[in-house]
N, C-alpha and C positions, 0 to 999 in steps of 0.2 A: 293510426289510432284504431282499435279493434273498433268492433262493434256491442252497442250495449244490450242487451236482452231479458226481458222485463219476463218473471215465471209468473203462472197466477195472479195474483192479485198486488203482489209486491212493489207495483209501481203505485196504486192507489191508494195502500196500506202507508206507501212513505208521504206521497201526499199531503198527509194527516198529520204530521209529523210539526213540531215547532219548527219556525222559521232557520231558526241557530241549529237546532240535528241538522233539518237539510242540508243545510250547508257542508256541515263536517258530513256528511253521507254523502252529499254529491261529491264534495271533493275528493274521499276515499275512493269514491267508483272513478272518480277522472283517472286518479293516479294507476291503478289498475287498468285502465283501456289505454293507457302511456306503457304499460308494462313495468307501472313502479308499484309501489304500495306504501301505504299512510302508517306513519308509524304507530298507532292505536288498531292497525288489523294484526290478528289473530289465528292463527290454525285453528281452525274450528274441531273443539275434543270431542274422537269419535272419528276421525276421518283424514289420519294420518297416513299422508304423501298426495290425497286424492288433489289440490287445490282449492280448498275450501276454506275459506277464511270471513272471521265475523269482525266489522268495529261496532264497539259499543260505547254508546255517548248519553252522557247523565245531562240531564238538565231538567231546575227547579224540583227535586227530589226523585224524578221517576227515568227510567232509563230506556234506553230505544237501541235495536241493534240491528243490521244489515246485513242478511249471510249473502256471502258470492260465490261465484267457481271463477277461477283463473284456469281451468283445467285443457280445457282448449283453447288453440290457436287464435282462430276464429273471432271471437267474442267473449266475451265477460257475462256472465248469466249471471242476475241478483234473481236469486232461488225465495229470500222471505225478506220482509221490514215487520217490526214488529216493536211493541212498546210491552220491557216485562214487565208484567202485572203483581207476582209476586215478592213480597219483601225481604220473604225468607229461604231464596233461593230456593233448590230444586228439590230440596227437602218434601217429604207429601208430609199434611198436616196431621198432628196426632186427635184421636176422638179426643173430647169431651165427657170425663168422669164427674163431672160436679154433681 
């Protein structure tokens, strides 16, 4: 089993996190330090071939995502946890004409 390695604040960040993401988050990182991966990880767009991979998991209307590197041997680095705040994806918001 690799080893897990926590970047910044990412371990305390998931913490935070509803009981049920943890779960599906911890489990995705197990499967990753097994050398598998959870069928809800992702290529992370933006960072094609590097191993970077994001799962993202909804619950009670707001969503939370986990980016990791499988990139070295080594260990499994979760680089961020993070709950998107936005509704309207990455779109930036238009002014206000009214």
């Amino acid at each position: 089993m690799e080893e897990l390695i926590w970047v910044g604040s990412s371990r305390e960040d998931m913490q935070e996190f509803p009981d049920d993401v943890k779960s599906v988050m911890g489990y995705a990182l197990y499967l990753a330090q097994m050398g598998g991966k959870h069928v809800d990880a992702k290529p992370l767009k933006g960072f094609k071939g590097a191993g970077v991979l994001e799962v993202v998991d909804d619950f009670e209307g707001d969503t939370y995502r986990a980016v990791y590197t499988v990139r070295y041997s080594d260990a499994v680095y979760v680089l961020y946890a993070f709950q998107k705040k936005s509704k309207r994806g990455i779109e930036t918001s238009s002014p206000d004409y009214s």
